[in-house]
C-alpha positions as CSV (number, residue, x, y, z in Angstrom):
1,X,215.8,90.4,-11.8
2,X,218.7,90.3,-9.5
3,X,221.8,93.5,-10.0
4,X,225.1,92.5,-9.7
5,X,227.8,95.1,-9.1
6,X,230.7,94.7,-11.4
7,X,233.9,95.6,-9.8
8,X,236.7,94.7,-11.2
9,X,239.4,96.9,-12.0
10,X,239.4,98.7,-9.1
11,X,242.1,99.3,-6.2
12,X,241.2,96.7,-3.1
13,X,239.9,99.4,-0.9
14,X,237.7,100.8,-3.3
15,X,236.4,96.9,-3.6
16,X,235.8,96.5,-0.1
17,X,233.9,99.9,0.3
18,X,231.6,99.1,-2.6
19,X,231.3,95.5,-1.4
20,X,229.9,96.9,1.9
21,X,227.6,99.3,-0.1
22,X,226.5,96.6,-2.4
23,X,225.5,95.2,0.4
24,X,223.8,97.9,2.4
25,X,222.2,99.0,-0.5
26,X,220.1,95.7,-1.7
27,X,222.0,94.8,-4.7
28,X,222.5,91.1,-5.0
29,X,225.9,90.3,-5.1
30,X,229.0,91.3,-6.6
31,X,231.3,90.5,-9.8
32,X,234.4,89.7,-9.8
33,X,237.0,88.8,-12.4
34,X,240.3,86.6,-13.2
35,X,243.5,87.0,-14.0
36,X,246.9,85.3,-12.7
37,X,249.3,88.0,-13.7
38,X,249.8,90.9,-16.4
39,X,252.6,89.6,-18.8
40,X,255.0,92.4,-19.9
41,X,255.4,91.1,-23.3
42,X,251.6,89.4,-24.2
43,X,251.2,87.9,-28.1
44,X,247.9,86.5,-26.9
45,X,245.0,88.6,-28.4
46,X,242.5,89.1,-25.6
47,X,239.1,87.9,-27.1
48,X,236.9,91.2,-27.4
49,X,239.9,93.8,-27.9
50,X,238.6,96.8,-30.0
51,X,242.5,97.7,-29.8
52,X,244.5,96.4,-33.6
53,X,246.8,94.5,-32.2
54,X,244.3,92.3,-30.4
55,X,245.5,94.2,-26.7
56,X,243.0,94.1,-23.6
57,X,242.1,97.5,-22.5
58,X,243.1,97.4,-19.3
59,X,246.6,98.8,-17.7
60,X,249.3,96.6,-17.2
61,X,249.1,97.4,-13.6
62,X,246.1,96.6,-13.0
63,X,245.1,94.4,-9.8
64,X,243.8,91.1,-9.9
65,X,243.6,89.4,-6.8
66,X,243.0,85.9,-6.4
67,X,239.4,85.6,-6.6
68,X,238.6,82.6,-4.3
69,X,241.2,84.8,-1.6
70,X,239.1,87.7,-2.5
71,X,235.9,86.3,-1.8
72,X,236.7,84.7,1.9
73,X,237.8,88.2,2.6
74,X,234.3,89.9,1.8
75,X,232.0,87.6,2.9
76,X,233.8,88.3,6.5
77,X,232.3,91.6,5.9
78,X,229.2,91.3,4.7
79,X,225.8,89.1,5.0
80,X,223.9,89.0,1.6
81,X,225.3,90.0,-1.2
82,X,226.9,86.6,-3.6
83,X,230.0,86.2,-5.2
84,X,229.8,85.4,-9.1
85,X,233.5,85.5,-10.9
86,X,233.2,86.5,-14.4
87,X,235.3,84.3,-15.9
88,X,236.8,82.3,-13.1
89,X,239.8,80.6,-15.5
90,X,239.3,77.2,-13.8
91,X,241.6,74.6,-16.4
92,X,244.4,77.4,-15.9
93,X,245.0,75.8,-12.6
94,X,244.8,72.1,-11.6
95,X,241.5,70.3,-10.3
96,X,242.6,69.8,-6.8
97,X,243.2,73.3,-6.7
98,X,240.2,74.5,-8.0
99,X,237.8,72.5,-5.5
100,X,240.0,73.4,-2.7
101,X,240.1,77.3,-3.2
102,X,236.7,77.7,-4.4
103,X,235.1,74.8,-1.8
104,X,236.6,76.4,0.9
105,X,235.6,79.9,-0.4
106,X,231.7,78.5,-0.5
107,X,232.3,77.2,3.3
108,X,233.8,80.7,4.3
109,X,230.9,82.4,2.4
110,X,228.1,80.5,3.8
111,X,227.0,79.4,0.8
112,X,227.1,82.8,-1.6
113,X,230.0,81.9,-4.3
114,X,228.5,81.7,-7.6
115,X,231.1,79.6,-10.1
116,X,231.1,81.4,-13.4
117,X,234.0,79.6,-15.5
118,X,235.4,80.0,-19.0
119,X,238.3,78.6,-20.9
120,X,240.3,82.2,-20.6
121,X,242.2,83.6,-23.8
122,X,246.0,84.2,-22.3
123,X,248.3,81.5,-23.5
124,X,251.0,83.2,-21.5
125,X,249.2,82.4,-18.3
126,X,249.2,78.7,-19.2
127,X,252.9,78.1,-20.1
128,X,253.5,79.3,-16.6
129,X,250.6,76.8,-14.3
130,X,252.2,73.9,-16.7
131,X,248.8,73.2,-18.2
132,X,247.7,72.6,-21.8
133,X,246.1,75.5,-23.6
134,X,244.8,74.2,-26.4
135,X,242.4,71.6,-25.2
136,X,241.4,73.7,-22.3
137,X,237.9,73.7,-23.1
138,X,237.8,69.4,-23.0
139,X,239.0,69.8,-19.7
140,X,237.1,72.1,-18.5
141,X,233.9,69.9,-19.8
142,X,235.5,67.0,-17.8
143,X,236.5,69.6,-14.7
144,X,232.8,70.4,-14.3
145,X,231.5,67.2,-13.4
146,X,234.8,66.5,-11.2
147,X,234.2,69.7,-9.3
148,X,230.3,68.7,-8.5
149,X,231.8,65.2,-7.4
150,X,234.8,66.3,-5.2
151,X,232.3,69.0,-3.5
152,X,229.8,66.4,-2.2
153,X,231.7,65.5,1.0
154,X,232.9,62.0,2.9
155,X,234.4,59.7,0.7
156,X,234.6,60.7,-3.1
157,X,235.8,59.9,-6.3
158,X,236.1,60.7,-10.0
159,X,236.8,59.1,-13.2
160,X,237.0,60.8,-16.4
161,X,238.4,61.5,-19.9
162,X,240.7,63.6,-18.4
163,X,240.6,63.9,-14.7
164,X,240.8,60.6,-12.8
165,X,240.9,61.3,-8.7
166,X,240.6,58.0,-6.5
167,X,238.5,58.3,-3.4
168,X,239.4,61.1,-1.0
169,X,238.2,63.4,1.4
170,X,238.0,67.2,1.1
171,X,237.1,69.1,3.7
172,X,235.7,71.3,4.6
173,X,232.6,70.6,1.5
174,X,230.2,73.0,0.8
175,X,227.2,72.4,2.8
176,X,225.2,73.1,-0.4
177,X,225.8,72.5,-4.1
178,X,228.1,75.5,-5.5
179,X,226.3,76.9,-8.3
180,X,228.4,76.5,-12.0
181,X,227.7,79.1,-14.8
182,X,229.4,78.8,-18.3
183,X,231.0,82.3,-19.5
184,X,230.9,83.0,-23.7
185,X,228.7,83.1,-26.7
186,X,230.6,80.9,-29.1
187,X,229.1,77.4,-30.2
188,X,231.8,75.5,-27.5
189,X,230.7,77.5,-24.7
190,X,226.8,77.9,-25.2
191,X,227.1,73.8,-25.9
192,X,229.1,73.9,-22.0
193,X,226.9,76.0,-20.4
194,X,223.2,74.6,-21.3
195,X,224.4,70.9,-21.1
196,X,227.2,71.0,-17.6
197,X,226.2,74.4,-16.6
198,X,222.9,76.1,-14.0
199,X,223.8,79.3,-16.0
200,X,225.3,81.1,-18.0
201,X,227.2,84.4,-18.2
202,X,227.6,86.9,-21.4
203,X,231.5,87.8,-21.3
204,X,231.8,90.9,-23.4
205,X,228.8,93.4,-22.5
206,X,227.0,93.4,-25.3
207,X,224.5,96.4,-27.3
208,X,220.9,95.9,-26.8
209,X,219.8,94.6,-29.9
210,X,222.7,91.9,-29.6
211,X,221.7,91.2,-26.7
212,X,218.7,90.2,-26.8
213,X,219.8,87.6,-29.7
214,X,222.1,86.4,-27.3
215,X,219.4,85.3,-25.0
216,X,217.9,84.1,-27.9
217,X,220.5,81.8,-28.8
218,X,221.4,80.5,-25.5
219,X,217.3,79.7,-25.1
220,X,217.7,77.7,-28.4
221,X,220.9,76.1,-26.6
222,X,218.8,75.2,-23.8
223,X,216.0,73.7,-26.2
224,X,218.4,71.4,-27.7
225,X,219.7,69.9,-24.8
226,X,216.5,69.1,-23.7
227,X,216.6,71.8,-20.1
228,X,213.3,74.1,-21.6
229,X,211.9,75.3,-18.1
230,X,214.9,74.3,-16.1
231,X,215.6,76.4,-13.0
232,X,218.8,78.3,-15.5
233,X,220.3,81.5,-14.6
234,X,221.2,83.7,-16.8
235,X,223.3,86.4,-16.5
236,X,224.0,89.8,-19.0
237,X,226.1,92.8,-18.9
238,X,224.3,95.4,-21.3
239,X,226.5,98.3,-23.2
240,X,223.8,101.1,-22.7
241,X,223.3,104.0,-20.2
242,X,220.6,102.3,-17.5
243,X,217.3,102.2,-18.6
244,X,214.7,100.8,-16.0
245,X,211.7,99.8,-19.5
246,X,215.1,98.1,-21.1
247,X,215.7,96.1,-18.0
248,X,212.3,95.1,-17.7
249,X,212.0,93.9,-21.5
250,X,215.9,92.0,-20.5
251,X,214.1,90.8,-17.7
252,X,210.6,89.7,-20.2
253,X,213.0,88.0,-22.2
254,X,214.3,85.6,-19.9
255,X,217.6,87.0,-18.1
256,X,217.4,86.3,-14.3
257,X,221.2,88.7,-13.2
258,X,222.1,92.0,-14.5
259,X,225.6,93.0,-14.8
260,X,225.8,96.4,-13.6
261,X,228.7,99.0,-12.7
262,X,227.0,102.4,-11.7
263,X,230.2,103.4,-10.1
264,X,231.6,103.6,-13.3
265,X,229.2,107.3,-14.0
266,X,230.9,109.1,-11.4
267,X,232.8,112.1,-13.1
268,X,236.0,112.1,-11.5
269,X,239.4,113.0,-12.4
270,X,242.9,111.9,-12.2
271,X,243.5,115.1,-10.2
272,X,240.7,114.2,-7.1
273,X,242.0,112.4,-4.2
274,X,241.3,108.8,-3.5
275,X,238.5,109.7,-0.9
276,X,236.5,112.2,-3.6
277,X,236.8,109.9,-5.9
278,X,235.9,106.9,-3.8
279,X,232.9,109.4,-2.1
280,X,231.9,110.1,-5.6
281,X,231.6,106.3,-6.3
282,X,229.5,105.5,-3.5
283,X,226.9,108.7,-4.5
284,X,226.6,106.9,-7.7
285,X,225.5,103.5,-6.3
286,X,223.2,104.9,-4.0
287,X,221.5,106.9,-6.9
288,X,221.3,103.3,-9.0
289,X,220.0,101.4,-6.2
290,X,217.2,103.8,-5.8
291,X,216.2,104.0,-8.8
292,X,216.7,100.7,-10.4
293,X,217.6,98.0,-7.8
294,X,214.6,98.8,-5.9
295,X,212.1,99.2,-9.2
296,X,212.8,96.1,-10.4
């Protein structure tokens, strides 16, 4: 089983330092998340909300930087780790964009981004990129196959039912085959990821017992479409307190990538400064790595 360390959320020094930890440390790569910009006034409901009204739990000011950006700067400091986004909102943006930024992000990267893409939930965002929200999973299904095409180097082309690029160059290409993984549990996105996908990613951590059916249902996926014993990653994030006999039984059942934020069991406070908390942090990742990165 491979740990990735979720970190999202965070201010972009506190990122970089657990990057470099991440790194150090012998977890497998890092998570990072998606969004364009927090809307003031949002009347999209953000898909697993807890809250009544629908509202994501996260402050308004929270920072999202570019992801593709993000990446090129941490794979300048680092050697091993991979990048996976969780959900990278690729039909939010155009396709040129998308294999530009996250091509050139592979190139920078040698090789470590890890695609994870999903069809996103903030209508807001849409209205302002100009693209259609409500068949943005049919062009992400049609993106997919475009992205693969446009990343293969020299001359290229693609037709499609929605994306139709004569042939073109774009360089720099990815000297190997960037890795796509579908994000979600609902019948569209299972369907995505086990027929255009080489994984797939749980996007709302999920209890144990639930999760175990949702490896159960994304094996079934797999079945239908004919991929039983494909080479399939598959990718949780667990609601429970970490458990190394839970992680092997995860691990039994079939999931390749765990989903992991031990920074997120530091006790700090509001009233600590930046470098206890951060120092705090880093304590806590050392402690998972030993005793769970290195076991499994």
């Amino acid at each position: 089983m491979r740990f990735h360390q979720a970190i999202q959320f965070l201010p972009l020094e506190t990122v970089r330092a657990l990057t470099l930890a991440s790194d150090h440390m012998g977890y497998d790569g890092v998570y990072l998340s998606d969004h364009l910009f927090n809307p003031r006034v949002l009347e999209s409901k953000y898909t697993y909300s807890t809250a009544p009204d629908g509202a994501p739990f996260w402050e308004k000011e929270t920072e999202w930087p570019d992801p593709m950006c993000l990446v090129s700067s941490l794979a300048a400091l680092t050697t091993t780790v991979t990048f996976t986004t969780g959900i990278y909102i690729a039909p939010v943006r155009d396709l040129i964009t998308v294999a530009k930024s996250v091509g050139t992000a592979a190139v920078l990267s040698d090789n470590r981004v890890r695609l994870g893409v999903g069809v996103g939930w903030c209508k807001e965002e849409y209205t302002q990129t100009g693209q259609d929200f409500h068949n943005r999973g049919k062009r992400l299904d049609d993106m997919i196959p475009a992205l693969r095409a446009l990343w293969q180097g020299g001359w290229v082309e693609y037709h499609g039912s929605h994306y139709d690029v004569p042939e073109c160059q774009m360089n720099p290409a990815p000297s190997q085959p960037v890795p796509i993984l579908g994000g979600g549990d609902s019948a569209p996105a299972l369907r995505r990821a086990s027929t255009l996908c080489d994984g797939w990613i749980n996007t709302g951590a999920a209890f144990p017992d639930e999760a175990f059916e949702q490896v159960k249902m994304v094996q079934n996926a797999l079945h239908e479409a004919g991929r039983d014993g494909d080479d399939f990653a598959m990718y949780l994030a667990v609601k429970a307190f970490p458990d190394l006999d839970l992680y092997k039984r995860l691990e039994d059942a079939g999931v390749t990538d765990l989903l992991c934020a031990p920074w997120m069991l530091a006790d700090v406070s509001e009233s600590d400064s930046p470098e206890r908390m951060l120092s705090l942090r880093l304590a806590e990742v050392e402690k998972y790595a030993e005793e769970y990165v290195a076991k499994m």
